[in-house]
C-alpha positions in Angstrom: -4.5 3.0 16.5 -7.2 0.2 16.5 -6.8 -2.1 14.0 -9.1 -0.8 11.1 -7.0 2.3 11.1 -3.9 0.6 11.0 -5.0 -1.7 8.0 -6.3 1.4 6.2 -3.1 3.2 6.7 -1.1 -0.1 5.5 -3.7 -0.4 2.4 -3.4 3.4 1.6 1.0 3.5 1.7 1.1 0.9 -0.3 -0.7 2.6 -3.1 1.6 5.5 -2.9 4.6 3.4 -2.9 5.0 2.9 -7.1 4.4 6.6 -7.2 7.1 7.5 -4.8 9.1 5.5 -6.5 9.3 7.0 -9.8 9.1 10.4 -8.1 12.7 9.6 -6.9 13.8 9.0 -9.7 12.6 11.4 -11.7 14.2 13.7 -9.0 17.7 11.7 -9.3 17.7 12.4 -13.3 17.6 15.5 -12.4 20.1 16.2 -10.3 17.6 17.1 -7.2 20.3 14.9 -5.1 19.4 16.3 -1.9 15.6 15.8 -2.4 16.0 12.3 -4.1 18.2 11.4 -1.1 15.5 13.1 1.5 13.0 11.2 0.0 15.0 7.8 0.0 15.5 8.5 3.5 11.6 8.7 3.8 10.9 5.2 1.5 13.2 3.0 3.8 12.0 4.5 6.8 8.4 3.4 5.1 9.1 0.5 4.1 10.6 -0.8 7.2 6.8 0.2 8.6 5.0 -1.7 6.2 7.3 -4.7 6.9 6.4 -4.6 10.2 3.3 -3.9 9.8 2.7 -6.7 7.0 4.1 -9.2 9.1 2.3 -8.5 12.2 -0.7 -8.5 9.6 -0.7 -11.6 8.1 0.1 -13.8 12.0 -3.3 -13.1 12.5 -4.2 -14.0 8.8 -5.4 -10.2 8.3 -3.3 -10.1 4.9 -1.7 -12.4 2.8 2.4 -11.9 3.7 4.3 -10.0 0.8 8.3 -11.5 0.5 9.9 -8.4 1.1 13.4 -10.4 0.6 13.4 -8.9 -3.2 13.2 -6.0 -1.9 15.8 -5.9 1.2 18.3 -7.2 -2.4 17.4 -3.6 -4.1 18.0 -1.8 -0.9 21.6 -3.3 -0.9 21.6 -2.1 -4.5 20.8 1.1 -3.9 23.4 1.9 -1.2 25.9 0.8 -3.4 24.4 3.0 -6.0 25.3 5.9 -3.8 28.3 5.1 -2.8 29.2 5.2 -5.8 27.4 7.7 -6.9 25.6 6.3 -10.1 22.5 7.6 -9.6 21.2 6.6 -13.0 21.4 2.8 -11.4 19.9 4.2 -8.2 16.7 5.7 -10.5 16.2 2.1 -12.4 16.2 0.3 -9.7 13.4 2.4 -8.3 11.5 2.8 -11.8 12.0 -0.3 -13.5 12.6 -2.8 -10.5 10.9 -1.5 -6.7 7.8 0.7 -8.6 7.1 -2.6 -10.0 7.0 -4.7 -7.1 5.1 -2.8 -5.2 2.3 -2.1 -8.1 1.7 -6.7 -7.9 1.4 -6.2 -4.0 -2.1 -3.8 -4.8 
């Protein structure tokens, strides 16, 4: 991928990011566990990319460098969430907290 590509790929996931957010939870409240969890699965597995990708990104002063920190904290929420099994908690984080942050970053 040249580097145009890449950047268009970063600048397009990140717009779908808020969305896929609240389509999790939407799916957690109601009771679509195993595509809530299938799509989790998917957004960590994304957002690992895009920290990558933002880092490598903003070295060579592509992009200014989002603090995913907050969000590594809501991640640690969320697997608590499940172990627990309070998916209600698990859907605000994502709606109220993670949609959020992702909707400044655009």
């Amino acid at each position: 991928m040249v580097m145009e590509e890449i950047i268009e790929s970063y600048n397009e996931y990140l717009t779908k990011l808020p969305g896929g957010c609240l389509a999790i939870a939407t799916l957690l409240r109601e009771g679509d566990l195993h595509g809530a969890l299938s799509s989790i699965k998917d957004f960590s597995e994304g957002t690992g990319w895009i920290m990558q990708v933002n880092e490598k990104l903003a070295a060579v002063s592509t992009i200014e460098k989002i603090d995913f920190k907050r969000i590594q904290e809501f991640l640690l929420e969320i697997n608590s969430g499940l172990e627990i099994q309070d998916f209600v908690l698990v859907a605000d984080l994502f709606e109220y907290e993670i949609a959020p942050f992702f909707e400044c970053t655009n």
